[in-house]
PDB file of N, CA, C and O in Angstrom:
ATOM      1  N   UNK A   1       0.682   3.657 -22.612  1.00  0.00           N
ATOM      2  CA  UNK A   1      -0.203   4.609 -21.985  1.00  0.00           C
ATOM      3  C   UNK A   1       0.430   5.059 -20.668  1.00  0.00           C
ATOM      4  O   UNK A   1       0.707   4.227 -19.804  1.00  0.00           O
ATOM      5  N   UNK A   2       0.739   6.791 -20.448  1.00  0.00           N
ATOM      6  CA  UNK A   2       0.823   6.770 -19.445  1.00  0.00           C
ATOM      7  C   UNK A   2      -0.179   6.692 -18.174  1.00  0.00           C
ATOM      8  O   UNK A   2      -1.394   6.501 -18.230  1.00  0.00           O
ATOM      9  N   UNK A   3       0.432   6.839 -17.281  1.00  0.00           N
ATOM     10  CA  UNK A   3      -0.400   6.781 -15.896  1.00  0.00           C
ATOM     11  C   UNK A   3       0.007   7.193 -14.758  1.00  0.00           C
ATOM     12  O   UNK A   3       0.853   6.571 -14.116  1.00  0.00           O
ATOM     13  N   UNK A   4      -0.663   8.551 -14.256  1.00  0.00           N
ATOM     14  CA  UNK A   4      -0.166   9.652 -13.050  1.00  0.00           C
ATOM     15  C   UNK A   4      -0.869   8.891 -11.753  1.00  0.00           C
ATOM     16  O   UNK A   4      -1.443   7.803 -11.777  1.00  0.00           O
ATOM     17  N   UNK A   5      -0.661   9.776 -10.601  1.00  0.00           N
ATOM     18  CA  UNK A   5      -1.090   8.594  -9.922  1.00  0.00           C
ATOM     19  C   UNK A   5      -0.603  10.549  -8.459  1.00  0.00           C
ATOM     20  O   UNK A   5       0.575  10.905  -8.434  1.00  0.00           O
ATOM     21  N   UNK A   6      -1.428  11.189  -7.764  1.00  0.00           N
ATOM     22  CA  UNK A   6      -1.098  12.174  -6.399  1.00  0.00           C
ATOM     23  C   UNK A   6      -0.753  11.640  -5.646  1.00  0.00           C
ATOM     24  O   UNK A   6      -1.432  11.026  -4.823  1.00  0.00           O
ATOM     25  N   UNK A   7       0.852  11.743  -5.726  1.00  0.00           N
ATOM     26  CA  UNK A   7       1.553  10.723  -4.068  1.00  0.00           C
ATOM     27  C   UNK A   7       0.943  11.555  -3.058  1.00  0.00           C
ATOM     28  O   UNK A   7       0.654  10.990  -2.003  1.00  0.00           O
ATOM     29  N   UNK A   8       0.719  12.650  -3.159  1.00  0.00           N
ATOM     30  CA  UNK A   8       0.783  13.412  -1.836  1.00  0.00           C
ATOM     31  C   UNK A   8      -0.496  12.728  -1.139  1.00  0.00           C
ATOM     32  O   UNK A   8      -0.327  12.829   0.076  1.00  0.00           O
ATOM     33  N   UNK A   9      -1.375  12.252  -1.344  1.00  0.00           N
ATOM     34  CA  UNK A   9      -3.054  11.529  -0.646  1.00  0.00           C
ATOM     35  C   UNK A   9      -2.472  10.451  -0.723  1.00  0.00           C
ATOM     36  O   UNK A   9      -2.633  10.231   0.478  1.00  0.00           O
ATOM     37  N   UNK A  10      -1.631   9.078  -1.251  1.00  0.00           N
ATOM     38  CA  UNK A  10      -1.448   8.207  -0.564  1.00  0.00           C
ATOM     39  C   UNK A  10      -0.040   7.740  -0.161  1.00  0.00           C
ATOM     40  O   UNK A  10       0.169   6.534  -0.039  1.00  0.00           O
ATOM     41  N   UNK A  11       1.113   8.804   0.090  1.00  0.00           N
ATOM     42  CA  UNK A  11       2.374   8.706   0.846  1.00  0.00           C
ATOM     43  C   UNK A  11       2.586   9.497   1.673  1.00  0.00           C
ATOM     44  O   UNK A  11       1.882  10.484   1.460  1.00  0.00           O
ATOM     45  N   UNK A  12       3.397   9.650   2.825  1.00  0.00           N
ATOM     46  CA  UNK A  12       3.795   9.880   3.712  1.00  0.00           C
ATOM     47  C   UNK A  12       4.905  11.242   2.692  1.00  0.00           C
ATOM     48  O   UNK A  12       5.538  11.082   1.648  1.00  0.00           O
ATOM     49  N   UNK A  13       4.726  12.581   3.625  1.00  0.00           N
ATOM     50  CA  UNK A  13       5.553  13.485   2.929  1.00  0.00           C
ATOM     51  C   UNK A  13       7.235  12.989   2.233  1.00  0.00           C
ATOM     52  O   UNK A  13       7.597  13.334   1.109  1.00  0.00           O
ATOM     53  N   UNK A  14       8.002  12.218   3.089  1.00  0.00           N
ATOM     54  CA  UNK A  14       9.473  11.884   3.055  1.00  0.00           C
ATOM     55  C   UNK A  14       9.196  10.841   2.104  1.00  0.00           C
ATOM     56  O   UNK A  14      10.271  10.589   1.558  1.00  0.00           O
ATOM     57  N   UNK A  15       8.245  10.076   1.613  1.00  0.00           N
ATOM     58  CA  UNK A  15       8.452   9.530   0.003  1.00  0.00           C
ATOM     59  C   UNK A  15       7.738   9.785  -0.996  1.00  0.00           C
ATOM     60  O   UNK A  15       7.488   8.850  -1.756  1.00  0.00           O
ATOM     61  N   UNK A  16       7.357  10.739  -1.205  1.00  0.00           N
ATOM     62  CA  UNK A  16       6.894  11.345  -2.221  1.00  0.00           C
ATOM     63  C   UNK A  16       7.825  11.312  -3.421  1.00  0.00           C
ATOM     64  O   UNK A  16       7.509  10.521  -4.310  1.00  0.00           O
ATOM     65  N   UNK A  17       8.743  11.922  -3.564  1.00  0.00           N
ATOM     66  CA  UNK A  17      10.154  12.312  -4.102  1.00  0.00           C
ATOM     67  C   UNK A  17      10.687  10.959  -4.412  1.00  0.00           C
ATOM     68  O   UNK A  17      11.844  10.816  -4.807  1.00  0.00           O
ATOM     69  N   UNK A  18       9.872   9.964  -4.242  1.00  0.00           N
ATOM     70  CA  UNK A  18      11.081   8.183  -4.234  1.00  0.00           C
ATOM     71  C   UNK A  18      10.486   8.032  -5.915  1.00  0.00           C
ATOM     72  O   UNK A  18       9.601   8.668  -6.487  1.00  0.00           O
ATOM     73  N   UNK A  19      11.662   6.559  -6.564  1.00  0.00           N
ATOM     74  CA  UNK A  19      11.395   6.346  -7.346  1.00  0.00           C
ATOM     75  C   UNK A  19      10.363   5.265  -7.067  1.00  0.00           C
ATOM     76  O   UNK A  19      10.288   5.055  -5.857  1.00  0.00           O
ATOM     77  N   UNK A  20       9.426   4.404  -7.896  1.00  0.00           N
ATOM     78  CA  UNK A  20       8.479   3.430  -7.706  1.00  0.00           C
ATOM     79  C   UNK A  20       9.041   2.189  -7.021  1.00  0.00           C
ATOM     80  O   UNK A  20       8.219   1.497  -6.420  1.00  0.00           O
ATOM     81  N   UNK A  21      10.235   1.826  -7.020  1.00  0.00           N
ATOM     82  CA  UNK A  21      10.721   1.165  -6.508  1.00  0.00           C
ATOM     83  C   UNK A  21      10.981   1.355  -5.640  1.00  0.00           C
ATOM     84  O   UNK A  21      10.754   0.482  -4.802  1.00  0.00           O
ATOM     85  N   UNK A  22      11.671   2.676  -5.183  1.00  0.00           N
ATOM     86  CA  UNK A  22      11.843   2.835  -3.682  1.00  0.00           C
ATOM     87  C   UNK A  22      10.588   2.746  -2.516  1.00  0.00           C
ATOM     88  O   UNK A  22      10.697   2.406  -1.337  1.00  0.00           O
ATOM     89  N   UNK A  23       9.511   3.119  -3.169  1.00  0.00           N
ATOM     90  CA  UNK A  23       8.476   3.504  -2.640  1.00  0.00           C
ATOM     91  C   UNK A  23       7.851   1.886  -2.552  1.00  0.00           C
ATOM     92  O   UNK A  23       7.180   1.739  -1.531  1.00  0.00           O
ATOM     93  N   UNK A  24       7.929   0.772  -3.328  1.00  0.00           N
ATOM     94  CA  UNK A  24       7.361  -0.414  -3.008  1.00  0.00           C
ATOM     95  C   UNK A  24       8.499  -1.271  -2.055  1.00  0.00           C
ATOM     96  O   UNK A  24       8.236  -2.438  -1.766  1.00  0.00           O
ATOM     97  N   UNK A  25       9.284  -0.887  -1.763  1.00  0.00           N
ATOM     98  CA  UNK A  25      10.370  -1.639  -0.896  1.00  0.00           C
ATOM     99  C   UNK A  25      10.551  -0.608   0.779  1.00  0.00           C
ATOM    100  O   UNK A  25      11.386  -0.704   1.678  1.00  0.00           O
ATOM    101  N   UNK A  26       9.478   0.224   0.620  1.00  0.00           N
ATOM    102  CA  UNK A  26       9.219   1.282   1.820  1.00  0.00           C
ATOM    103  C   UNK A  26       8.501   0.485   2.646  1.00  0.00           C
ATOM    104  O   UNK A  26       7.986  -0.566   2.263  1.00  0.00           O
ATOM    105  N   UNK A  27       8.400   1.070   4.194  1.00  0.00           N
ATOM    106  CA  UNK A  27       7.762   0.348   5.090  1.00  0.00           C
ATOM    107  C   UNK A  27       6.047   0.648   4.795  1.00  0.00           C
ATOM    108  O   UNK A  27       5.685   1.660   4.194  1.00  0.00           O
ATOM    109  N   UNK A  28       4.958  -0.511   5.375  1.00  0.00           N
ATOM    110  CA  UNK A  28       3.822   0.114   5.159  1.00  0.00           C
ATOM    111  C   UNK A  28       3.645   1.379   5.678  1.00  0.00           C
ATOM    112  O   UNK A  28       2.572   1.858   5.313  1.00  0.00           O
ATOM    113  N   UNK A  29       4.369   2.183   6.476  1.00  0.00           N
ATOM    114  CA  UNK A  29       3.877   3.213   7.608  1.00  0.00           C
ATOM    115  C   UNK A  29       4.478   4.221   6.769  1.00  0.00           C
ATOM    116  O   UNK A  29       4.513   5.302   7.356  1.00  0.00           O
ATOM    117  N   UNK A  30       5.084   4.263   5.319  1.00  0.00           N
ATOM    118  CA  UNK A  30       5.319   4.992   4.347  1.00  0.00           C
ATOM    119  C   UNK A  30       3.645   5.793   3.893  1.00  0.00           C
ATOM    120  O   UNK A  30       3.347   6.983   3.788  1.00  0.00           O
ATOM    121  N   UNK A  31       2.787   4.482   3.699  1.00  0.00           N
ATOM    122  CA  UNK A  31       1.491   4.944   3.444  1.00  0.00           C
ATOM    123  C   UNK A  31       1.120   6.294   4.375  1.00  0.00           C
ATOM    124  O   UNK A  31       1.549   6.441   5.520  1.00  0.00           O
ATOM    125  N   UNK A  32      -0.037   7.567   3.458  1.00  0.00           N
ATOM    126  CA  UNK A  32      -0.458   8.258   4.425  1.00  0.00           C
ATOM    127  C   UNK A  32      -1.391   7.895   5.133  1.00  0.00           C
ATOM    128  O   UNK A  32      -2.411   7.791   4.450  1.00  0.00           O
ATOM    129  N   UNK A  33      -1.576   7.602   6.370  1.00  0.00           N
ATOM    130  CA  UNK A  33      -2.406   7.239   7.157  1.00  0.00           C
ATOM    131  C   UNK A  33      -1.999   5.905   7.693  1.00  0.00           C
ATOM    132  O   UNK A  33      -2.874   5.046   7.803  1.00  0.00           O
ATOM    133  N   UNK A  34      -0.935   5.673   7.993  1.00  0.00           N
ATOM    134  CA  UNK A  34      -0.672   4.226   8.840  1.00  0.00           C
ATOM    135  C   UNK A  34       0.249   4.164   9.724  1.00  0.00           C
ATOM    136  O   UNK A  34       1.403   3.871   9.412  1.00  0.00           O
ATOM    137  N   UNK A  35      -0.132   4.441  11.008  1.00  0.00           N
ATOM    138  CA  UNK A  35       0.523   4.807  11.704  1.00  0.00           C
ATOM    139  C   UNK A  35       2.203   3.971  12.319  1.00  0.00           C
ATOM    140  O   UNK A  35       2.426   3.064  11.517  1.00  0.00           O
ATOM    141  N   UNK A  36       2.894   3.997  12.982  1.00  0.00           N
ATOM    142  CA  UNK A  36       3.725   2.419  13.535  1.00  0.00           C
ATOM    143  C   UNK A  36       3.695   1.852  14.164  1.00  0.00           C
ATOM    144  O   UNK A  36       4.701   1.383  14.696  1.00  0.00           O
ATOM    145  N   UNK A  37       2.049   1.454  14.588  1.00  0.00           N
ATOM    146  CA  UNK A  37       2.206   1.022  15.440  1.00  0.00           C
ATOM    147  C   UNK A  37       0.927   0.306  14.158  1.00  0.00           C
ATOM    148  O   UNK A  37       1.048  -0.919  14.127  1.00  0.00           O
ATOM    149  N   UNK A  38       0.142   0.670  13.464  1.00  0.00           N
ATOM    150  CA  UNK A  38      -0.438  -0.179  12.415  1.00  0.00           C
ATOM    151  C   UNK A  38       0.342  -0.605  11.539  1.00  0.00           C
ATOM    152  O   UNK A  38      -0.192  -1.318  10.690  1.00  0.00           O
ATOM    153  N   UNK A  39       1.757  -0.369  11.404  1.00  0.00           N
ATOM    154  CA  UNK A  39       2.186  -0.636  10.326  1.00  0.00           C
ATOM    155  C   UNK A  39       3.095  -2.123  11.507  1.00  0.00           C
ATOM    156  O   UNK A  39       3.185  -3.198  10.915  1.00  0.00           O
ATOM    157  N   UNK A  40       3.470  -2.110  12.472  1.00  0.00           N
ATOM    158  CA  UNK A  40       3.378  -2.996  13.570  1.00  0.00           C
ATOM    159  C   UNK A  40       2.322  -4.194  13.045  1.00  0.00           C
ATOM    160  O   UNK A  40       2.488  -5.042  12.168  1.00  0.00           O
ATOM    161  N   UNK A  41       1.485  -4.004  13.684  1.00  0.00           N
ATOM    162  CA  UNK A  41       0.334  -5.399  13.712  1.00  0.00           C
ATOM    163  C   UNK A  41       0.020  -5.845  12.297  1.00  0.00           C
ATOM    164  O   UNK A  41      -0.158  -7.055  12.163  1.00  0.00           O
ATOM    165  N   UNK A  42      -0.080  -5.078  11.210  1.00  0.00           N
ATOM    166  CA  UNK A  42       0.067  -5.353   9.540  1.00  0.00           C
ATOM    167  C   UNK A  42       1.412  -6.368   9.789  1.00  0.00           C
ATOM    168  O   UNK A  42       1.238  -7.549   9.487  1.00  0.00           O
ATOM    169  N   UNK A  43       2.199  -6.135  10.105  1.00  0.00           N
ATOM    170  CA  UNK A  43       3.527  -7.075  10.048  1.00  0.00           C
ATOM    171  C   UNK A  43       3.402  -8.292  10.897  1.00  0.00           C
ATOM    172  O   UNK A  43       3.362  -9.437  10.449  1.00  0.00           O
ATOM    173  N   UNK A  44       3.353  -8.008  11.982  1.00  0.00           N
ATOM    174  CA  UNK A  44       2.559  -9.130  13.111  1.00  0.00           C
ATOM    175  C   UNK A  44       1.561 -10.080  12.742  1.00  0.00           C
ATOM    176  O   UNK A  44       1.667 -11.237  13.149  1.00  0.00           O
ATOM    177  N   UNK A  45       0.326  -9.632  11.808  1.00  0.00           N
ATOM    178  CA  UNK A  45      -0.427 -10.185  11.535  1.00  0.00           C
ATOM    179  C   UNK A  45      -0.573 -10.645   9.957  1.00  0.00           C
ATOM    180  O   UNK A  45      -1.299 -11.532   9.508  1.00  0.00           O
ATOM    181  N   UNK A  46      -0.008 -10.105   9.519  1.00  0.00           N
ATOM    182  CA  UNK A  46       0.226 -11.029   8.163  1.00  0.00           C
ATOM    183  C   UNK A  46       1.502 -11.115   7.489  1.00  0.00           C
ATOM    184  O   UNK A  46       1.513 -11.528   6.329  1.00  0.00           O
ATOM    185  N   UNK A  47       3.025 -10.641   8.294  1.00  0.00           N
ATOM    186  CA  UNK A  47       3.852 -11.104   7.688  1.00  0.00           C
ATOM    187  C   UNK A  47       4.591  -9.956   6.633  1.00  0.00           C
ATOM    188  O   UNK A  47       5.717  -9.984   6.136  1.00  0.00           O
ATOM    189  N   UNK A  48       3.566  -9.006   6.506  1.00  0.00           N
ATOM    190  CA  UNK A  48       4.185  -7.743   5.132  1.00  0.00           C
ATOM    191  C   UNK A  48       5.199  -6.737   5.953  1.00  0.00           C
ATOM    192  O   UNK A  48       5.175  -6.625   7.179  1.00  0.00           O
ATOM    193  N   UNK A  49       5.883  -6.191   5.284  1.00  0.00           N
ATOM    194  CA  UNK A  49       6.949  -5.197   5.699  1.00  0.00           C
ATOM    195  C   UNK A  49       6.691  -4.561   4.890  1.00  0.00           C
ATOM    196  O   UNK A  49       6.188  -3.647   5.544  1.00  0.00           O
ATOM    197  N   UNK A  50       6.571  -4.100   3.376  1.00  0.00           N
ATOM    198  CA  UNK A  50       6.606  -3.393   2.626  1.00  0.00           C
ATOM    199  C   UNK A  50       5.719  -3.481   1.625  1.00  0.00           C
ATOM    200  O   UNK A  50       5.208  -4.506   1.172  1.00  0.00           O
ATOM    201  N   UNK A  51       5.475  -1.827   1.138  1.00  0.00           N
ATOM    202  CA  UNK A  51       4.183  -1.643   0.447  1.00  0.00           C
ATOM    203  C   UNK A  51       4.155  -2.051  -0.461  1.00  0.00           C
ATOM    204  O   UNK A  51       3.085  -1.906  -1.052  1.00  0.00           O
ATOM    205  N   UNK A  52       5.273  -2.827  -1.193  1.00  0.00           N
ATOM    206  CA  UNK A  52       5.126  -4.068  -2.574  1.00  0.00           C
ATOM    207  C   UNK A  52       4.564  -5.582  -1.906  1.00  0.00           C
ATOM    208  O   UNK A  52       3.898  -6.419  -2.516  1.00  0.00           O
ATOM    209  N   UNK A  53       4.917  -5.645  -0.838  1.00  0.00           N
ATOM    210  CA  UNK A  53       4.199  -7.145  -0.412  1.00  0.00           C
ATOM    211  C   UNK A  53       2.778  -6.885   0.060  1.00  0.00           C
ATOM    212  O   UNK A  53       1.959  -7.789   0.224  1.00  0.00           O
ATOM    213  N   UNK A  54       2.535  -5.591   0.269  1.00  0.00           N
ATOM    214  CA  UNK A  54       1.043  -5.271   0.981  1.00  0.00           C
ATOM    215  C   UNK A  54       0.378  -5.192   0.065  1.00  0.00           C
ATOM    216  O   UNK A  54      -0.782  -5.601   0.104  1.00  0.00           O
ATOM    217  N   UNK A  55       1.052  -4.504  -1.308  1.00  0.00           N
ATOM    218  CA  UNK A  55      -0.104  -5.167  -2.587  1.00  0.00           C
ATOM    219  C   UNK A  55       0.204  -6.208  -3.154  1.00  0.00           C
ATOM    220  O   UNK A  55      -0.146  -6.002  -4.316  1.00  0.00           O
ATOM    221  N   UNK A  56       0.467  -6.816  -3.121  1.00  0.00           N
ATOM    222  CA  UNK A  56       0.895  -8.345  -3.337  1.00  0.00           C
ATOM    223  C   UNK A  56       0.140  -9.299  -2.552  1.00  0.00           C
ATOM    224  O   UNK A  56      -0.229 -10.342  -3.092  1.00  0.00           O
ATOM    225  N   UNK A  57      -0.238  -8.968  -0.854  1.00  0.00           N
ATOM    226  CA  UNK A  57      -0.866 -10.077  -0.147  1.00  0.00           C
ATOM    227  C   UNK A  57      -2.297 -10.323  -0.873  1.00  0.00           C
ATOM    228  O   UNK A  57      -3.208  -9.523  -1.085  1.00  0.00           O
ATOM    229  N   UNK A  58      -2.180 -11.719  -1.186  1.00  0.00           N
ATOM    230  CA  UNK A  58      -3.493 -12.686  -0.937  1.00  0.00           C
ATOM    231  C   UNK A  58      -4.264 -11.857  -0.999  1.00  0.00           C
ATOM    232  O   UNK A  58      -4.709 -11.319  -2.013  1.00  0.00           O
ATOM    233  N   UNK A  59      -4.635 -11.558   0.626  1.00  0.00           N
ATOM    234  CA  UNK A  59      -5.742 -11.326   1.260  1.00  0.00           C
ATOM    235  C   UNK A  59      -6.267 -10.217   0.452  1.00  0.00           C
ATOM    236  O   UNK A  59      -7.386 -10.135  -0.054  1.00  0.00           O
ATOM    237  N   UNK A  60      -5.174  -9.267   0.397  1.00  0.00           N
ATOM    238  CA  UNK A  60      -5.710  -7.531  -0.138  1.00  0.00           C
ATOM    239  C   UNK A  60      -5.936  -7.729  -1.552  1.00  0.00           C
ATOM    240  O   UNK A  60      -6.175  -6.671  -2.133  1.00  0.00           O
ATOM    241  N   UNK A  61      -5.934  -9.075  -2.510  1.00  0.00           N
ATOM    242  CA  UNK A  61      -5.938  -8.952  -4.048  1.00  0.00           C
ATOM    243  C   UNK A  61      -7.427  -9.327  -3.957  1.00  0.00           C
ATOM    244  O   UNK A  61      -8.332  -8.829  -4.627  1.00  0.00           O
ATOM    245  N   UNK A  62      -7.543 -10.349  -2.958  1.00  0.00           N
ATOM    246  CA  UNK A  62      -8.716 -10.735  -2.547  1.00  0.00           C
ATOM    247  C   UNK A  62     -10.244 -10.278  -2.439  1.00  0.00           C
ATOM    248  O   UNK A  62     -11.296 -10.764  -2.852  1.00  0.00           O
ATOM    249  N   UNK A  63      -9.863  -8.948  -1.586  1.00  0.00           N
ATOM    250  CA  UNK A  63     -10.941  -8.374  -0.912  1.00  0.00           C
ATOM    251  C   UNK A  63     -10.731  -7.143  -1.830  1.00  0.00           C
ATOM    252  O   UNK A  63     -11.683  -6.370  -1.724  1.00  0.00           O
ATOM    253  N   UNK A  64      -9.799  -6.727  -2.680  1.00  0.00           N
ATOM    254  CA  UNK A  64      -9.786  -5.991  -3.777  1.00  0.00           C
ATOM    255  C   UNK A  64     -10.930  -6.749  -4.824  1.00  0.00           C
ATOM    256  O   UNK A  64     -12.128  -6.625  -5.079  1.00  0.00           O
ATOM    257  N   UNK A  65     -10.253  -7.257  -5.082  1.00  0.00           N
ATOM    258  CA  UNK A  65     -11.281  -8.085  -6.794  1.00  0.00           C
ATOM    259  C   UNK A  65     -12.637  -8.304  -5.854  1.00  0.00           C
ATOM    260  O   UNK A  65     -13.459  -7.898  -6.676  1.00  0.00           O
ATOM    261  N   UNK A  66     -13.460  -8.684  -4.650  1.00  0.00           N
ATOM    262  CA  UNK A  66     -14.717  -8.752  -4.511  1.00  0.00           C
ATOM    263  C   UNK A  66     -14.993  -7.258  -4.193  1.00  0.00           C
ATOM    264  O   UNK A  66     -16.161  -6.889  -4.316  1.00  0.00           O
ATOM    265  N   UNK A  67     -14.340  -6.623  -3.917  1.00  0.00           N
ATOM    266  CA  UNK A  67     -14.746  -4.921  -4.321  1.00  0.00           C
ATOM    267  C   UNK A  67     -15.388  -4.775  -5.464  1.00  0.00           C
ATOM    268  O   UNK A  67     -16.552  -4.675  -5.852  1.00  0.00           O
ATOM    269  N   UNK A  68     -14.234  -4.791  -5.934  1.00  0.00           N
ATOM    270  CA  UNK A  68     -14.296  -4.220  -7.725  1.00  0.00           C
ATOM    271  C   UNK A  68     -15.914  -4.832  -8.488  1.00  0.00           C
ATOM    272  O   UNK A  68     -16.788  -4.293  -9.166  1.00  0.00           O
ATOM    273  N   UNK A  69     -15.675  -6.353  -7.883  1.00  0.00           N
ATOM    274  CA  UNK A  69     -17.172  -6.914  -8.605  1.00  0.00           C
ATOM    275  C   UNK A  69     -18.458  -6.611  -8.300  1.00  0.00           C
ATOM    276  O   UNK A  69     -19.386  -6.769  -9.092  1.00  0.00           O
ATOM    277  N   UNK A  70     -18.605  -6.047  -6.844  1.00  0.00           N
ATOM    278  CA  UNK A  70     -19.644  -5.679  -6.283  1.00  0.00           C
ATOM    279  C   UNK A  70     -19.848  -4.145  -6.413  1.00  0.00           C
ATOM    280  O   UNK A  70     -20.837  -3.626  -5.894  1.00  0.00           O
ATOM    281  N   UNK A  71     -18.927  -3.405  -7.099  1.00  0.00           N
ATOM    282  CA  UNK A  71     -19.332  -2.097  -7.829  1.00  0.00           C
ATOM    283  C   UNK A  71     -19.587  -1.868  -9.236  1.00  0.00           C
ATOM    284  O   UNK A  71     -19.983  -0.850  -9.803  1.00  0.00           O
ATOM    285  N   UNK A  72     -19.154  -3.505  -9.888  1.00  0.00           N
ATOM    286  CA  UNK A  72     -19.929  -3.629 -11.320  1.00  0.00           C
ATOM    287  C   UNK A  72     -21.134  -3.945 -11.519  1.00  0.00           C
ATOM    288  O   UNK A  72     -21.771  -3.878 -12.570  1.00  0.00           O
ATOM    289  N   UNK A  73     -21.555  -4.397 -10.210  1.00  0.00           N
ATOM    290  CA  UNK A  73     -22.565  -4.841 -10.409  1.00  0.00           C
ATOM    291  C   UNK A  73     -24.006  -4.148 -10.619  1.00  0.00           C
ATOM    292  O   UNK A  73     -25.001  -4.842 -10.829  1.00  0.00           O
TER     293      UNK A  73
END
């Protein structure tokens, strides 16, 4: 099955154009809307550099899945 996905609402113009890989080995401040000085304290405070470890952290699979359950509900 495929699966599309509008970089332009959640990347930064200069990776749009990346392959998926490039784009998960990008800094968080790749994201649109994170500035560097948030993409700073994201690193400071939990250790991530890049938007494959930022979906990867713990915390964010975490507070993802009690999302998800509290809109099935």
């Amino acid at each position: 099955m495929a699966v599309t996905a509008d970089l332009q609402k959640v990347l930064d113009k200069a990776y749009q154009d990346k392959t998926l890989e490039e784009i998960l080995d990008a800094p968080v401040e790749a994201l649109a809307g994170v500035s560097e000085s948030g993409g700073k304290l994201i690193r400071e405070a939990l250790g991530v550099k890049t938007i494959g470890e930022l979906g990867r952290n713990k915390y964010f699979r975490a507070a993802q899945a009690l999302a998800a359950l509290a809109d099935a509900s």
